[in-house]
N, C-alpha and C positions, 0 to 999 in steps of 0.2 A: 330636262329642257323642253320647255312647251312654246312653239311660232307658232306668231299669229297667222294667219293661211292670206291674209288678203296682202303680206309681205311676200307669200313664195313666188319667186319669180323662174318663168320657162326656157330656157333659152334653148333654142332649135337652132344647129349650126351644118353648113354643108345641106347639099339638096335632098339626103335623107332626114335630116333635122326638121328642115324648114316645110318638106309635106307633114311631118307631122303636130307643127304647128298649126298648119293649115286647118287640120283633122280635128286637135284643139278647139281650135276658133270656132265650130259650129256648134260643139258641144256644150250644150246648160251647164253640167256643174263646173267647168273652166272657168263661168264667167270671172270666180273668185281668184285668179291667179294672174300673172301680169307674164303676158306673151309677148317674147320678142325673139328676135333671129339675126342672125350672123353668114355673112356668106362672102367669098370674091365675086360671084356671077351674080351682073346686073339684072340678066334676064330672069333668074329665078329668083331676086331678093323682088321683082318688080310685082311678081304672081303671088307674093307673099300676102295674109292677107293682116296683117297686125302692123301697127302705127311703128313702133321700134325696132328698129331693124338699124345694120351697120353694114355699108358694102366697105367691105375690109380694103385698106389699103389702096384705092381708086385710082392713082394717080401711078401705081407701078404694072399690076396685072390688067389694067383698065378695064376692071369689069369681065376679061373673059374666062375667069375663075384658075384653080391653080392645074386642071390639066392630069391629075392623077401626081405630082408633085409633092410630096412632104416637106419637102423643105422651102417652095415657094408659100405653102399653108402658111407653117414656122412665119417664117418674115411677116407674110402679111398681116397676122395677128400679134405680131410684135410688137405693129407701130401702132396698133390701136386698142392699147393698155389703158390710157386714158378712157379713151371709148367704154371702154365694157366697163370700167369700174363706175363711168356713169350709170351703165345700163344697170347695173344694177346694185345701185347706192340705196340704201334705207330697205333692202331685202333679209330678211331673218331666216330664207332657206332658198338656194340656189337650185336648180335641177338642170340638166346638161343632158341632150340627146342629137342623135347623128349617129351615123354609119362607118364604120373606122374600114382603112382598108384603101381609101382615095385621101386626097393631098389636103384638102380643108380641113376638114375633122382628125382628121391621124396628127398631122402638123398642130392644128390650133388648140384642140384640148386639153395639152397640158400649158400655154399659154390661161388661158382661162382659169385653168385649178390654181396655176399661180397666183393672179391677179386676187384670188377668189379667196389665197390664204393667206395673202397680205391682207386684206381688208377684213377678216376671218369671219367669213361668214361662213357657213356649213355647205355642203355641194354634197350632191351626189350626181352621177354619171353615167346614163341610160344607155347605150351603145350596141347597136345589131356588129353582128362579127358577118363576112359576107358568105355568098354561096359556095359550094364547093366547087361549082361549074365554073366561078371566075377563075377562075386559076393560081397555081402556085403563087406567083409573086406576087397577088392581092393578098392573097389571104399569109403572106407572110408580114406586109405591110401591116396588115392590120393586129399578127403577133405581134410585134414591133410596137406599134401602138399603145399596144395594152402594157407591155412592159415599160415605155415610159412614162404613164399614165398612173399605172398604179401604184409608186410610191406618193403624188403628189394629189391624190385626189381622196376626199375623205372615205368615199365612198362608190366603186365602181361596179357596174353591171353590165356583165357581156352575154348578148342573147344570140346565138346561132340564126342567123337567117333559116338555116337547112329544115330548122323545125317546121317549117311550115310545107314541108313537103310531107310528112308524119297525119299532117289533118286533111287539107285539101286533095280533093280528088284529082286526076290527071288529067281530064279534059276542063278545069277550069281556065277558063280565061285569066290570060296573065294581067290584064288591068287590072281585074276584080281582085286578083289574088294578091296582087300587090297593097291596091286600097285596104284592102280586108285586116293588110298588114299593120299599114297605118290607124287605124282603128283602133287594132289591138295594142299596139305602143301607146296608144295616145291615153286609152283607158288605164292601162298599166299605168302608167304618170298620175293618173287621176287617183289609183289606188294607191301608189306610193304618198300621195299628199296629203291622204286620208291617215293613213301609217301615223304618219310623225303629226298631226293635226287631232287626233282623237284627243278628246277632253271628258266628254261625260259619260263615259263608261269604261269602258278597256283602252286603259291608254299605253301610247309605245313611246317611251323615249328615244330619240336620237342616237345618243351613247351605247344602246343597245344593239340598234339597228348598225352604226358603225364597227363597234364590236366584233359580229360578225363576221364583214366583210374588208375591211380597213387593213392596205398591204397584202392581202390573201388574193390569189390568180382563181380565177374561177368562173365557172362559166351556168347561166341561170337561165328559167324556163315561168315564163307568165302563162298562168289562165286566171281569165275573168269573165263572170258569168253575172248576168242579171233577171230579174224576174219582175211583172208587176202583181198588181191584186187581181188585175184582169187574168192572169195565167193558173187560176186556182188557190183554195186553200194551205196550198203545199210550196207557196212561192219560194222557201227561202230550201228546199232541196232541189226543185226546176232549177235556180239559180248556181248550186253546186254539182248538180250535171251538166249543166251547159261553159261551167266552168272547167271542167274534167275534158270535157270536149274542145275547148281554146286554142285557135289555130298554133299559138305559140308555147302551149307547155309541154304536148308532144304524149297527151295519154297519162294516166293515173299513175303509169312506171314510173313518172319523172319523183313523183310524189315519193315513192317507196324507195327510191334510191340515194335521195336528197340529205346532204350533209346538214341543212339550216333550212326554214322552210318560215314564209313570212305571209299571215293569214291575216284580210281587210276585211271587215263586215261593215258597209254603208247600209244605213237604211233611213226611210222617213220617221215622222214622228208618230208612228202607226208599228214600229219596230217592237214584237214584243219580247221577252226576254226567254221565253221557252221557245221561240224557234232561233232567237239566233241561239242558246245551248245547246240543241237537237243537228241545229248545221255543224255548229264549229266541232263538236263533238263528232260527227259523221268525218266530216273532213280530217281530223286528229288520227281516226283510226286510220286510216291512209298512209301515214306519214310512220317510220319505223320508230321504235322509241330514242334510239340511239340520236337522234337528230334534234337541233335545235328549234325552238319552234316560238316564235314572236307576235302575237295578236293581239289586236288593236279593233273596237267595234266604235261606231260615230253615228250618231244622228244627224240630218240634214232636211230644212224643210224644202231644199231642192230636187232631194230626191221622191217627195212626197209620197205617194203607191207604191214607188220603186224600191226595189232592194240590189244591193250587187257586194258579191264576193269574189275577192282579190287575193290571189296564192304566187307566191315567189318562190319556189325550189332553185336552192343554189348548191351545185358541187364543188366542190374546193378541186382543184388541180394537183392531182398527188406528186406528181413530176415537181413543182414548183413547192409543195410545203417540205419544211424542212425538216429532218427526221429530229425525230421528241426522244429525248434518249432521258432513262430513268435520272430520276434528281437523289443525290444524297444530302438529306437535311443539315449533316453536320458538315463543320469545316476540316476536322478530321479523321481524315478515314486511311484504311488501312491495305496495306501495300500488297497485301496475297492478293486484295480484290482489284486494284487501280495497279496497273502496271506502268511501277514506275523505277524499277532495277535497274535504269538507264538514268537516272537523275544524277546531277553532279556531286548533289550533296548525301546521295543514301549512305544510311547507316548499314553497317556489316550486320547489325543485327534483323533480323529480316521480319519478327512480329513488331518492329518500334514502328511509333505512331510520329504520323509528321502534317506541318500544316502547309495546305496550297494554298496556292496565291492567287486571290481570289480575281476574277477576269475582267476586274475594270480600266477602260480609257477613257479619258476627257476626248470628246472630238470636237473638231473644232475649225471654223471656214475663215478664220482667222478675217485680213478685210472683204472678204467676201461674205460674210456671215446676213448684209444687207443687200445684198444687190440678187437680182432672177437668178437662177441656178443654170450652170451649164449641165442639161440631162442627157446621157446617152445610155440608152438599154437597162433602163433602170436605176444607174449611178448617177451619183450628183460628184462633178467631175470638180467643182471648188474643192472637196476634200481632199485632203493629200493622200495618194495612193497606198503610205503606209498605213493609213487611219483605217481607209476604205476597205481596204483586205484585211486589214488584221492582224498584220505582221509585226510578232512581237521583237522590238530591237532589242539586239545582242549588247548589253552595256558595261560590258567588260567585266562583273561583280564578282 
């Protein structure tokens, strides 16, 4: 699957979304993407700086946003499902960022994935997790969040705020360290667009990139680095140490530790093919074998002199994946190894072979099969709770 990039649409939701829309908007290679934003708060959808914008729901929180709220989020993005699927009608790639953990973003994101997967356009879902200093019941919010998020979204990325205490020095200035933040997301989005937009040489399909992360809990680390021709003959390794250095990937560990690992090479039409070999190839060794590894390189006459490299390290959540237990190829298998002397039907004979039943259900949301899902903690509460567990009925046989 290859989108056209002047379809991808941005959408920056909640006051950590919409600064980095802002961040966007100054930025050249952006021009190509179509910026818009989502908020309840009038006052920061007003500092916004892009034409499309939705103050959610106006007429109930009137503008004074939802207050740290989930469930006021919820609603207010409920009533303006219409809305969004305006915002973004005739889009062939959706991107979704904001800060989970407060009432807009934690609430309305998976309204959006909804909206996003009736209309099915592809989405993926950018989202800082907050600091550890907010405290317990933020940063449980924002578990919360991701858990009902990630079955409905094709593609989710959660990036630890924390990391940026890993690069930054301790007498920096919190403005700057915050800006610096939004920068770094904003670029990150820029590399992610490049990802799924590469054509003429390394290209990434979508499928792939979902693959990965699609249903999987897991928490990721951006660095991006760039370089021009003014910085030496050596630009496109400048570029992967300043990359290595990325307030948000958190050091070259993140690299060596990383379950999937997702590598962008932008450059101009000046890009030539032995250095991007000599980078990706430097960056590769980095990365353990054991791990997946995705790369995408793209020409752009936007980026002219410039070059930049874009790395996504994603850990999977081992708490949340579910144990991989050996598969036996056949439908027959034998009873010393499958403990099954408690079966109703066993034979006395204890080497007989016998067939299980193999594990399928029809599931099914019956007249709800069309209407938004009721999500809680990750359940879609339409299904009927024996479906949803598993629970095989007793049928008298």
């Amino acid at each position: 699957m290859i989108f056209d990039t002047e379809k991808v649409t941005i959408v920056g939701i909640g006051k950590a979304g919409i600064n980095v829309i802002n961040t966007l908007a100054r930025l050249k290679p952006a021009q190509r993407l179509t910026l818009t934003a989502i908020d309840t708060d009038r006052e920061t959808l007003d500092k916004c700086e892009v034409e499309k914008k939705i103050l959610a729901d106006s007429g109930w929180p009137k503008g004074v946003g939802c207050g740290g709220d989930v469930i006021k989020g919820q609603r207010a993005l409920a009533r303006e499902r219409s809305a969004i699927a305006r915002m973004v009608e005739n889009s062939s790639m959706v991107i979704v960022t904001g800060g989970l953990g407060g009432g807009m973003t934690t609430g309305g994101t998976p309204i959006i994935a909804s909206v996003l997967a009736e209309k099915k356009i592809p989405a993926i879902f950018m989202v800082t997790l907050p600091f550890s200093f907010e405290g317990h019941s933020r940063l449980r919010i924002a578990d919360d969040g991701v858990k009902e998020l990630l079955p409905a979204a094709d593609v989710l990325l959660c990036l630890p705020n924390d990391l940026l205490f890993s690069a930054l020095p301790a007498d920096a200035p919190v403005e700057e360290a915050f800006a610096k933040a939004d920068v770094e997301m904003a670029r990150a989005i820029l590399g992610i667009s490049e990802l799924i937009r590469c054509k003429k040489m390394l290209s990434a399909d979508f499928s792939n990139f979902r693959s990965i992360l699609n249903n999987r809990k897991s928490t990721c680390c951006f660095g991006i680095g760039s370089a021009s021709a003014g910085d030496g003959l050596t630009r496109s390794h400048i570029a992967l140490e300043r990359m290595l250095k990325s307030p948000f990937l958190g050091g070259s560990d993140q690299l060596r530790e990383a379950h999937a690992v997702l590598l962008v090479m932008t450059g101009g039409p000046d890009l030539q093919i032995g250095e991007m070999k000599k980078t990706l190839e430097a960056a590769e060794n980095l990365i353990p074998a054991s791990a997946r590894i995705i790369t995408g390189v793209n020409t752009d006459a936007s980026y002219e002199d410039n070059i930049q490299l874009t790395a996504i390290a994603v850990r999977y959540d081992k708490a949340d994946t579910p144990e991989i237990k050996p598969v036996n190829h056949s439908l027959f298998t034998h009873k010393s190894v499958n403990h099954v002397r408690d079966r109703k039907h066993e034979s006395p004979q204890n080497n007989d072979l016998f067939q299980d039943e193999l594990p399928l259900q029809n599931i099914s949301k019956g007249i709800f099969i069309n209407s938004t899902p009721f999500m809680y903690k990750g359940e879609d509460f339409d299904i009927p709770t024996f479906q949803r567990k598993m629970i095989k009925i007793d049928k008298g046989e």
